[in-house]
N, C-alpha and C positions, 0 to 999 in steps of 0.2 A: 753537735752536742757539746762541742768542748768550749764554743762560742757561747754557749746558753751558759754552761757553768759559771765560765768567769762572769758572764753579767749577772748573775742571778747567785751569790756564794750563799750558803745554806745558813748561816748565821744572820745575811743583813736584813734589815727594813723590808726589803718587800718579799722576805720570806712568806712574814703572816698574810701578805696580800693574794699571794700564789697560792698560800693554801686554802685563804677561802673559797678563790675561785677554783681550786680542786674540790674541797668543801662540798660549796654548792652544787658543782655538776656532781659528785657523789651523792649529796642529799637527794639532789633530781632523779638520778637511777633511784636509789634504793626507796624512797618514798612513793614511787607511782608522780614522780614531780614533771610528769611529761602532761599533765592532764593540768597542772596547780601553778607550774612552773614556767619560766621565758621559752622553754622549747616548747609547749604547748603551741604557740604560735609556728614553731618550723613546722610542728607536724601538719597545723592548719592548711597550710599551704601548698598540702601534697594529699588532699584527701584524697580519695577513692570514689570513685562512679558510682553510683548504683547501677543496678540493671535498667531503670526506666530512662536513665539518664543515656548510659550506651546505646539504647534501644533510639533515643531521639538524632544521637549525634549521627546514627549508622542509616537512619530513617525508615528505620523499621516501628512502624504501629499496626501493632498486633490488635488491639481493639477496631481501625473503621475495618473497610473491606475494601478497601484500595482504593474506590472514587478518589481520594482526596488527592492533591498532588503532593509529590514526593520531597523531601529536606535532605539533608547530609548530603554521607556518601551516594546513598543509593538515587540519588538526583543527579550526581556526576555520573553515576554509573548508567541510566540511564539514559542520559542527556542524546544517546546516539540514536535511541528509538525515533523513527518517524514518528510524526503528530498524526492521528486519523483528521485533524481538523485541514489536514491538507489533502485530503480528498473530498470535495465538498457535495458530493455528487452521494456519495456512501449514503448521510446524513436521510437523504430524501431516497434511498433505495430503504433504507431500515424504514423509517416512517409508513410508506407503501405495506413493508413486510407488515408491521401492526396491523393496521387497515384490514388486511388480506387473512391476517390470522385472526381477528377478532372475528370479521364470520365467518371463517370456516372451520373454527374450533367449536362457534355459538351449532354450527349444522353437525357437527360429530359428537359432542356431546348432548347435543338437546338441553342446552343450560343456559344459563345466563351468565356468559363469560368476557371479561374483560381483560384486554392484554393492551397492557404500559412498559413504554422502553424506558430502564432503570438510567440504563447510562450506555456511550461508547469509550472505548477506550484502547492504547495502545500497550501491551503487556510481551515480556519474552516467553515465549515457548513453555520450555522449562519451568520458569516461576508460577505459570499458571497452572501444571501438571501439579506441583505438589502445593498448590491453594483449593483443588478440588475437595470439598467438605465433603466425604463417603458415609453410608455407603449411596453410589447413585449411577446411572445408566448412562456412559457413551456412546454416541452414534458417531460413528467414523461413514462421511458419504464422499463423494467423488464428484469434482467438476469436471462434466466429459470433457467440453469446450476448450476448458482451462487447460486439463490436463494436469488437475493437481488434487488435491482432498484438501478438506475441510471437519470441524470435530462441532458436538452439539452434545451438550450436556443437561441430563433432566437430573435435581436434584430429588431427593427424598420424598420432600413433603409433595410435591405434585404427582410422581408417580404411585403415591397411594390417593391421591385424590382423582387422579382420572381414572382409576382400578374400579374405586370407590362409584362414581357416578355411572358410570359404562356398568357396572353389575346392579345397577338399582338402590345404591346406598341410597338412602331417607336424606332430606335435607336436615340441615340444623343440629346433625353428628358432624365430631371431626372424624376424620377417617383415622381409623385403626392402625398403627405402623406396630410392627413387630421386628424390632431387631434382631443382629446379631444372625439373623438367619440369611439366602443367597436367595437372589427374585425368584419366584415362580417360572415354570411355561406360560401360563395364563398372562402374568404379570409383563413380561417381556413383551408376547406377541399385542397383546392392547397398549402397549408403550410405544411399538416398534409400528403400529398402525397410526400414534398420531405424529411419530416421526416423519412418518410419509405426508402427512399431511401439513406438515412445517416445511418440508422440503420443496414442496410442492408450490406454495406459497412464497417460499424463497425464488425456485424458479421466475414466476409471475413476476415478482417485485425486481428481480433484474434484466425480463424482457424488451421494456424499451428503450434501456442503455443498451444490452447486447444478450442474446440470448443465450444462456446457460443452464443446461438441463442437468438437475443434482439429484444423483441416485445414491440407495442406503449400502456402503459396501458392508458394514458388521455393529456388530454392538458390542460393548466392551463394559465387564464391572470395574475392572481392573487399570488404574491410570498407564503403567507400566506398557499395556499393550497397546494401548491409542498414541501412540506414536507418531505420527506423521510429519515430523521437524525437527531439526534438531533443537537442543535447551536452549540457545543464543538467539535462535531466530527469531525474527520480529512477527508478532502477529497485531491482528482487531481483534477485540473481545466484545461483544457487543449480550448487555445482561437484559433480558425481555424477563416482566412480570406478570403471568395471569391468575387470576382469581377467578375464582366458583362461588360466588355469594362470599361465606367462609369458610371452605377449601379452597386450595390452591397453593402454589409454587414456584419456581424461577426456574426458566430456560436460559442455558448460556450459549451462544455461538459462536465459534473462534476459526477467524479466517487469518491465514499464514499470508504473507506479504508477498510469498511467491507467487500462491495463488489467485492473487488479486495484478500479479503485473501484467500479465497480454490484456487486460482492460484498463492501466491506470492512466493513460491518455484518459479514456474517456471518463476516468470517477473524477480529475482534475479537473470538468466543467464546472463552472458554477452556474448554469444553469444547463436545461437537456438541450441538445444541439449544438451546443459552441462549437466554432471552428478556431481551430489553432492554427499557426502559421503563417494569417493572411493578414496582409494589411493592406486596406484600401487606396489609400495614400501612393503606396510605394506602386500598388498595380495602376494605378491610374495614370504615375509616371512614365510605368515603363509601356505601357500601349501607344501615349503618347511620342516617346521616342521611338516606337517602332512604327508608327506611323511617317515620320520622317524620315528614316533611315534610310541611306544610298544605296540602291542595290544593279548589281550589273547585269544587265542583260545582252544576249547574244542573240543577233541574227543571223541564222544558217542558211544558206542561200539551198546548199543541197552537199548531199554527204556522200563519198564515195568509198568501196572498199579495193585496195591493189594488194598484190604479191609485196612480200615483205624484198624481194630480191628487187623489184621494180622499184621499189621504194629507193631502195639503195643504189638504184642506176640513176638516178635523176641527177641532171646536171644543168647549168647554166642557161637555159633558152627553151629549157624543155617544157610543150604546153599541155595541160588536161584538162581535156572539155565535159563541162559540164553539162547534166541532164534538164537541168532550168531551162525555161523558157519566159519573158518578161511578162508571161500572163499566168507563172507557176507562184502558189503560194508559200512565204518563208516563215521558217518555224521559227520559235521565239523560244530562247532557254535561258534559266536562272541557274546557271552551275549547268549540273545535270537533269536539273527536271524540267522535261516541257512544257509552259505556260499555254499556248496558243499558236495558231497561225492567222498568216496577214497576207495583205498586197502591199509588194515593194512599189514607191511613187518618191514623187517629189510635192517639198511643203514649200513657198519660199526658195530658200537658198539652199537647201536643207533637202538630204534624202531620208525619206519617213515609210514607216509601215503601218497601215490601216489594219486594225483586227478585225479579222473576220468570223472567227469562234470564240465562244464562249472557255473562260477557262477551262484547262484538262482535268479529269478524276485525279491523275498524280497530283498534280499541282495544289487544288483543292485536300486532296491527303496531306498533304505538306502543311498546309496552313492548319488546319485541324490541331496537326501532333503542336505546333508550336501554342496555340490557345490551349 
């Protein structure tokens, strides 16, 4: 301060300079000069978000319904979900499901019903718990096979349209919804009948990847109790749409990732039957080397058993005669396992054994485990 005074003495020349730039920033305050004024521009520079603007950077859009893919954060935050497009096997199990539920929803309802897959998709747990538009009917079912559960969501507008056609509604009404009120008995059990018959169908559509029989553990209005995973977990969401002429409404079905892993070898085909693991090339090498390969064989003339103390008395000159006879046949061993027997001869220069049996069950067991 005391450096400022002396360059600045209240008397000199750039007294009146100081003050107008005190002045001005005074004038700026006291006229509203932040809007007229040079700071006008600082504040520029520091505006404020809106909410649709937070909403884009965080990647939340609240207007689609999630199909689309994700921006900002919530794209890093993501980023760790599996892709369902890396199960390519899924694709052509859903497809089958359509198929399977178009006529056998056309044979339950006596209708003319068409069911279209919306979309697949890979979603958490949780996010998808509190994206359920209520009020509407969970089915919590059970893969025995799996040894896991699975969730199946009917919303609104279809459980009063399959209400609606199953009691005789007239075509060419929409069906009647009455809020704010908790389903019926009636309502339930005709809901909870074409559950079985989506389930059922589900069944079918993954019998010739692997068979899995999916039963209805409970039904649930309430998202809070359909639980079966935790909020982080990765699941499939897969949104099926059917129509009644004009009724109709969306099924959702959400398989947890856990549930899907004792088959995901097999959903990783890209087409049915693939085999993993093998490569042609590499087996045609190694057959070929084990076709050459050296291997030792022994011939046993004849085997004897002695006392372990005999054993130990043997010395220098001591002889044991053998049960052979030059007309007895010698066995042939690879290690330990018996090949065959032969007659002991001479080839040449050369002592040789002629086989005279076909190989042994051991022997042939042996080759087996190795193929």
């Amino acid at each position: 301060m005391a450096q400022w005074a002396s360059e600045n003495p209240p008397g000199g020349g750039d007294a009146s300079g100081g003050a107008n730039a005190f002045g001005d920033f005074s004038g700026g305050m006291g006229g509203g000069g932040w809007d007229d004024g040079g700071g006008g521009d600082m504040m520029g520079s520091e505006r404020i978000l809106n909410q649709d603007e937070i909403d884009s950077l965080l990647g939340f859009d609240l207007s689609g319904d999630g199909a689309d893919d994700r921006t900002g954060i919530r794209a890093i935050i993501n980023s760790a979900l599996v892709s369902y497009e890396r199960l390519p096997m899924l694709e052509i199990v859903f497809d089958r499901l359509v198929r399977l539920m178009t006529t056998s929803l056309r044979n339950f309802t006596s209708d003319n019903v068409e069911v279209s897959l919306d979309n697949i998709s890979s979603i958490r747990f949780g996010d998808y718990l509190n994206s359920i538009p209520l009020p509407a009917i969970l089915a919590v079912f059970r893969a025995e096979e799996l040894d896991n559960y699975g969730l199946l969501t009917v919303d609104s507008n279809l459980i009063y349209s399959i209400v609606d056609v199953l009691l005789g509604g007239r075509r060419g009404t929409a069906a009647m919804r009455i809020e704010g009120r908790p389903y019926t008995t009636i309502e339930r059990v005709l809901v909870q009948r074409m559950i079985e018959v989506v389930l059922h169908d589900l069944k079918s559509a993954f019998e010739p990847l692997h068979p899995v029989n999916f039963s209805l553990d409970r039904l649930e209005t309430n998202p809070r109790f359909a639980a079966i995973a935790r909020p982080a977990n990765a699941a499939i969401l897969v949104k099926l749409r059917i129509d009644m002429e004009d009724r109709g409404g969306r099924i959702e079905l959400l398989l947890p990732y856990a549930t899907l892993e004792p088959i995901r070898k097999m959903l990783l085909q890209q087409f049915m039957g693939e085999k993993f693991g093998r490569d042609n090339i590499w087996e045609g090498h190694l057959a070929t080397e084990l076709w050459t390969t050296q291997m030792e064989v022994r011939a046993v003339l004849d085997e004897q058993q002695l006392p372990l103390s005999r054993v130990l008395d043997l010395k220098v000159g001591d002889t044991l005669m053998l049960n052979a006879t030059p007309e007895s046949l010698v066995e042939l061993r690879a290690g330990a396992i018996p090949l065959t027997r032969g007659r002991m001869g001479r080839r040449n220069h050369s002592i040789a054994v002629r086989a005279e049996a076909p190989l042994t069950p051991a022997a042939k067991k042996a080759v087996q485990k190795l193929k």
